[in-house]
C-alpha positions in Angstrom: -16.7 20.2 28.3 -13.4 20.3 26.5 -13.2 16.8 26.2 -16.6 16.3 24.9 -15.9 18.3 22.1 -12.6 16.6 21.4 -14.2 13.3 21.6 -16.9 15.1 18.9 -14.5 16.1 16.4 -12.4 12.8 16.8 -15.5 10.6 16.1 -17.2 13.5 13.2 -13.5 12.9 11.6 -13.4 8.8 11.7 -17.4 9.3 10.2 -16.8 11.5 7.4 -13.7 9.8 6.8 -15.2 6.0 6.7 -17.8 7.4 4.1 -15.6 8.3 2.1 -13.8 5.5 1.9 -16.9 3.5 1.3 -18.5 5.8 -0.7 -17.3 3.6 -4.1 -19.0 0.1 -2.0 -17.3 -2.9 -0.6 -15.6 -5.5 -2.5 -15.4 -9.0 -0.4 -12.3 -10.3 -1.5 -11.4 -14.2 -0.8 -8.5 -16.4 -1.1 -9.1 -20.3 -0.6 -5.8 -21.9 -1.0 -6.4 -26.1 -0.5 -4.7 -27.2 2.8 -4.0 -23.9 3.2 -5.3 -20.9 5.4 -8.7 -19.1 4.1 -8.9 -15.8 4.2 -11.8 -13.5 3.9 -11.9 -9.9 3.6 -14.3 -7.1 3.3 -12.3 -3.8 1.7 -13.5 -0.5 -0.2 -13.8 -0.8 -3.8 -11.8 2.5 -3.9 -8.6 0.7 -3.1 -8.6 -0.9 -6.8 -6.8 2.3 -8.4 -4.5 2.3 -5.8 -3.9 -1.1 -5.5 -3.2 -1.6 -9.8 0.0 1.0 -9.1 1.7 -1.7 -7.4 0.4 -4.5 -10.2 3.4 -5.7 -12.3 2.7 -5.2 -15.9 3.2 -8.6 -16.9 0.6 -9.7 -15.0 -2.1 -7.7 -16.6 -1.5 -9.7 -19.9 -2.7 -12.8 -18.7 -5.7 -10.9 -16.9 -6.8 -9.4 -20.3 -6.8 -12.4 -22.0 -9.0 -14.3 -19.2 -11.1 -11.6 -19.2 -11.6 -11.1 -22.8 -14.2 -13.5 -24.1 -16.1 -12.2 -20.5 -16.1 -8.5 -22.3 -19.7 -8.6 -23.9 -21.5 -10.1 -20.5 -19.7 -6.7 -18.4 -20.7 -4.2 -21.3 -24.4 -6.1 -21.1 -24.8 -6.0 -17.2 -22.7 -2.5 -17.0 -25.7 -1.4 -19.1 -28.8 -2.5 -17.0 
């Protein structure tokens, strides 16, 4: 009886814990490098924030300006 409460707890903690994580979605996140390995992954959206903290900041000037002439098309959508 002990250890089917255990096992209860352990598997109500990974549950409430995995929605969490995906509470935010799922972002499918690929990287096709020619003659090179593919890789394909499926992760939480909430890992963006965490994931910019370890960005260098030169690197987010040549995102904004690829992004840029994008800007009206995201407000658009972001809208409907």
């Amino acid at each position: 009886m002990l250890l089917a409460k255990l096992a209860l707890g352990f598997c109500g903690t990974i549950f409430v814990a995995g929605a969490y994580t995906f509470h935010e979605g799922v972002m499918r996140v690929d990287a096709d490098n020619p003659g090179g390995p593919h890789i394909h992954v499926w992760v939480p959206a909430a890992i963006v924030p965490m994931a910019m903290h370890v960005v260098p900041r030169r690197h987010f000037d040549h995102a904004i300006a690829q992004v840029g002439p994008w800007l009206p098309t995201l407000r658009h959508w972001l809208k409907n």
